[in-house]
C-alpha positions in Angstrom: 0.0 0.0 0.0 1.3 3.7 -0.9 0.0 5.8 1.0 0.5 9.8 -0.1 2.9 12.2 2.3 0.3 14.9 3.9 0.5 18.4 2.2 -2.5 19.9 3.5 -2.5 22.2 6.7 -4.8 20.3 8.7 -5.2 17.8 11.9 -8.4 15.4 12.8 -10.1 17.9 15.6 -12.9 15.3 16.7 -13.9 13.8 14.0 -13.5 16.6 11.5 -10.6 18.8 10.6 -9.3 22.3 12.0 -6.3 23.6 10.2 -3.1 25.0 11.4 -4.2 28.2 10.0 -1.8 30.6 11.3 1.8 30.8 11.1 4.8 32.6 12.5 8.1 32.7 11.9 10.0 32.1 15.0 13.8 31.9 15.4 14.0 31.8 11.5 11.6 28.9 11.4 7.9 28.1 10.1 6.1 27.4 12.6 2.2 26.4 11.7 -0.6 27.2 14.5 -4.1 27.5 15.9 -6.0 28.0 18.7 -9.9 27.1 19.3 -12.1 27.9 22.2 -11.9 30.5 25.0 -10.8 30.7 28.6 -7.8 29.8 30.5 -4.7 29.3 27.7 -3.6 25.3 27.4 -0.5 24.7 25.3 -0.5 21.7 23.7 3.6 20.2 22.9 3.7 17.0 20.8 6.8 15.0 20.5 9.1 12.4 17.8 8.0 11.7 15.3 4.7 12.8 16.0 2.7 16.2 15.6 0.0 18.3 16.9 -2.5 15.5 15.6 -2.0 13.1 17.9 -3.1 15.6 20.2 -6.2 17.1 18.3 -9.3 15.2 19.8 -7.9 15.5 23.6 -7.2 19.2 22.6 -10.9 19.6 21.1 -11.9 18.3 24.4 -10.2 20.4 26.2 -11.2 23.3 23.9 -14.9 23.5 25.7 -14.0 25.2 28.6 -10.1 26.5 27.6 -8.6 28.3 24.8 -6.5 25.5 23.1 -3.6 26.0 21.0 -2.0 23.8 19.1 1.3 24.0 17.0 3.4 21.7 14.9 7.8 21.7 16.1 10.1 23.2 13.0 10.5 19.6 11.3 7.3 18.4 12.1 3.8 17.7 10.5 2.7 21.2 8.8 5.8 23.1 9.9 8.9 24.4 7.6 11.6 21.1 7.1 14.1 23.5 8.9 17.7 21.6 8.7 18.1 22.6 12.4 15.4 20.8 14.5 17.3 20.0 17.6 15.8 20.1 21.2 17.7 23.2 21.2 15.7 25.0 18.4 12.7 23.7 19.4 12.8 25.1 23.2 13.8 29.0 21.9 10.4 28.5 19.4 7.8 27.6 22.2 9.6 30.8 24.2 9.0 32.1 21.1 5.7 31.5 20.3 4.4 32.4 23.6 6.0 36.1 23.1 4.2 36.1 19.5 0.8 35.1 21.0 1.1 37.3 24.1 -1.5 35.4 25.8 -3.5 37.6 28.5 -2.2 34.8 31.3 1.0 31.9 31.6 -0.9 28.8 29.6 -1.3 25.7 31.3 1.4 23.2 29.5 0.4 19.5 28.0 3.3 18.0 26.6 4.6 14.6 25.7 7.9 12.6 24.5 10.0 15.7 23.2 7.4 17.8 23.8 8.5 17.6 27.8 12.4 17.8 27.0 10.9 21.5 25.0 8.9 22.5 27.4 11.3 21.9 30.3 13.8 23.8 28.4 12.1 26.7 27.6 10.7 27.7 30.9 14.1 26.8 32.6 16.6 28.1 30.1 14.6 30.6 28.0 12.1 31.9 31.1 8.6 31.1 29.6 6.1 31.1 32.4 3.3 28.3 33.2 0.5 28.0 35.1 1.3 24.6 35.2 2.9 21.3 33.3 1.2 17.7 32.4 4.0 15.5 31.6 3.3 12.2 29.7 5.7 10.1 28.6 8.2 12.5 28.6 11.8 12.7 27.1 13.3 14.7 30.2 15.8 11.6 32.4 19.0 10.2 31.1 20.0 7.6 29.6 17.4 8.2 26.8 18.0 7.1 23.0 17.7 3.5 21.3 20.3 1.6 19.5 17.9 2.3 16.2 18.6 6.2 16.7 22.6 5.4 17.6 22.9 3.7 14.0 20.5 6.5 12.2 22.7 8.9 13.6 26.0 7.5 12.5 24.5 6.7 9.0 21.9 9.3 8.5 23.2 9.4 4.6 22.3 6.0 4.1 19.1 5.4 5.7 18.2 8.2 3.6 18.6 6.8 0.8 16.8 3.6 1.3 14.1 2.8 -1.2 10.5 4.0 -0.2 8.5 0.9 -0.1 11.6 -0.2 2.7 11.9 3.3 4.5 7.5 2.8 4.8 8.2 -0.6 6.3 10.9 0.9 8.7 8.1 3.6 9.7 5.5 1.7 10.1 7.2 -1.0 12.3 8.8 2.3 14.2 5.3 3.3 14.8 3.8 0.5 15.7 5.7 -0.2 18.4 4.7 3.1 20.2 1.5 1.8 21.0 0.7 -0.9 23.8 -2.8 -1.4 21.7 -2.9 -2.3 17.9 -3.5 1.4 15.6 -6.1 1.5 14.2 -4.6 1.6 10.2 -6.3 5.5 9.7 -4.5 6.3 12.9 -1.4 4.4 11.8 -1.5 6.0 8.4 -2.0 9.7 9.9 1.3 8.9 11.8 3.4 7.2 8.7 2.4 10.0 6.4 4.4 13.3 7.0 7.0 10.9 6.8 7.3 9.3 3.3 8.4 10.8 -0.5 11.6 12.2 -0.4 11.4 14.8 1.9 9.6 13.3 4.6 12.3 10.5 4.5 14.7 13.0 5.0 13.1 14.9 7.5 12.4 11.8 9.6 16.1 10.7 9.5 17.1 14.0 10.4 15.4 14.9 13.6 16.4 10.8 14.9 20.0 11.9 13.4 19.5 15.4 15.9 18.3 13.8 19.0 21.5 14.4 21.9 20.8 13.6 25.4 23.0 16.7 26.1 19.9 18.8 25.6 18.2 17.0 28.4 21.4 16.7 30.3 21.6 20.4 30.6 17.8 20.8 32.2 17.7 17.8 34.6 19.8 19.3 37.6 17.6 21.9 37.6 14.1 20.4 38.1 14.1 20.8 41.6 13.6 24.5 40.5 9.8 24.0 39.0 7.6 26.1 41.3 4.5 25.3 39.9 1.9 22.3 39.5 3.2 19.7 37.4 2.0 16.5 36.8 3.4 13.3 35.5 1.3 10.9 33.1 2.7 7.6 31.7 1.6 4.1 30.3 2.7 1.4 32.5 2.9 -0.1 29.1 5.1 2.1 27.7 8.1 0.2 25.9 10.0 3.6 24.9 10.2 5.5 28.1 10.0 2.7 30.8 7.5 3.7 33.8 10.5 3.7 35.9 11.2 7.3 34.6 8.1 8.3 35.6 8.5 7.7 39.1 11.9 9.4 39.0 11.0 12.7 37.4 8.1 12.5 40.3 10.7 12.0 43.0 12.9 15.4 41.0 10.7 17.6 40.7 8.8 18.9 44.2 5.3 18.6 44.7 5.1 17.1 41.3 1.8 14.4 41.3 1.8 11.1 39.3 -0.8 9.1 37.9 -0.2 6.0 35.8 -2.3 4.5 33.3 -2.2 0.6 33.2 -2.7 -0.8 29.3 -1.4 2.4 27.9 2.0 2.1 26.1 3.9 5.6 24.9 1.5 6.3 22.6 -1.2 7.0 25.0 -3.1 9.5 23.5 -4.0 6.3 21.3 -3.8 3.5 23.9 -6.0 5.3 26.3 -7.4 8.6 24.9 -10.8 8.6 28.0 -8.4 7.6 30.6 -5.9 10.5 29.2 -8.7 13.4 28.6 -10.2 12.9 31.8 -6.6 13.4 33.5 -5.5 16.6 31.2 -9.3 18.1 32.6 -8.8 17.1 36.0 -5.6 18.4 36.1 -6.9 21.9 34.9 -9.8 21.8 36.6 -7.5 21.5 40.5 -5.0 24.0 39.1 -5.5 27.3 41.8 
């Protein structure tokens, strides 16, 4: 099966579509956006390889009683391919974006896999204020990588340059083993397609090529710093980011709450999307 690389602007937004219909240019890169709904600001951060859409029917949930905005990472789903889309970059565009959208009040933060490593790093490095941060599945504790990203990043050139029905079955099989639960294949196809054709094979080598635990390493001794709610979400399933990181970023960060979710792998938003809504709300909902 072939199935086309996305070129449209737009994410599923409970069981329609809402496009990234703004853009900015932060920090020299394209950064597409929205925002839906009104009331308390709630920044939605999606992580590797991922994009705003996996976040879109939590976020519509959400939307009903907050103003929701969701944005695709330089690199990512709707975004500019910038060559640059390091955890670095990506930390100095949310600070970014929250000076371009000069929100009337610091947003609630909901972010996941990268997402956490970015939004960790911009409050603690580039000063962006919170009203608070849901972490799920987050890419914030060393060690962190895989074997798969050690080799991609020694041979970025060649994995590159594999043939597209092989770099679709590499995807696909990445994927796949996100989720605890089988995708369903409109869900798995969503996810597979920014990444195919030419330039989606090169962006998706390129951000795995990126990844550097230094990014992460620079953050962690600081996270007894966070004076604010946060909370920690995680699949007990999840294969990528053992649970056992969950109960240490609990134990670094003070105050911090945990809840985990039993049958949800890392790709929870899929594995567990009731269990996961009615968290991000109650979370909001007990925030002073």
């Amino acid at each position: 099966m072939v199935i086309v690389p996305r070129n449209d602007v737009g994410v599923s937004w409970h069981g329609g579509t809402v496009e990234l219909d703004d853009e900015f240019v932060v920090d020299g890169h394209r950064v597409r956006w929205t925002a839906r709904g009104s009331g308390p600001p709630v920044v939605f951060c999606h992580g590797t390889p991922w994009s705003s859409w996996l976040w879109a029917p939590i976020a519509a949930a959400v939307a009903g009683s907050h103003r929701v905005l969701l944005w695709d990472m330089p690199g990512y789903g709707v975004s500019g391919h910038s060559a640059d889309v390091s955890l670095g970059v990506q930390g100095r565009v949310l600070a970014g974006l929250l000076e371009r959208w000069d929100l009337p009040e610091p947003p609630h933060v909901v972010a996941h896999d990268y997402g956490g490593a970015v939004a960790l790093r911009a409050h603690l490095l580039h000063g962006a204020a919170y009203r608070s941060l849901t972490l799920v599945d987050v890419v914030a504790l060393a060690p962190w990588g895989s074997p798969f990203f050690r080799l991609v990043r020694e041979n970025a050139e060649v994995f590159a340059a594999l043939p597209g029905p092989l770099h679709e079955a590499l995807v696909r099989a990445y994927v796949r083993g996100a989720a605890h639960r089988p995708l369903r294949p409109a869900d798995e196809d969503a996810l597979v397609g920014p990444w195919l054709g030419e330039r989606g094979a090169a962006a998706f080598y390129r951000q795995i090529a990126q990844a550097d635990q230094r990014f992460t390493d620079e953050v962690e001794p600081r996270y007894g710093e966070l004076d604010l709610p946060v909370r920690v979400v995680w699949g007990t399933e999840d294969t990528w980011i053992p649970v056992d990181r969950a109960h240490r970023l609990t134990a670094a960060v003070p105050g911090a709450e945990l809840h985990l979710v039993p049958g949800a792998g890392h790709l929870i938003q899929l594995d567990a999307p009731e269990a996961l809504t009615a968290l991000v709300l109650g979370a909001l909902s007990r925030t002073p």
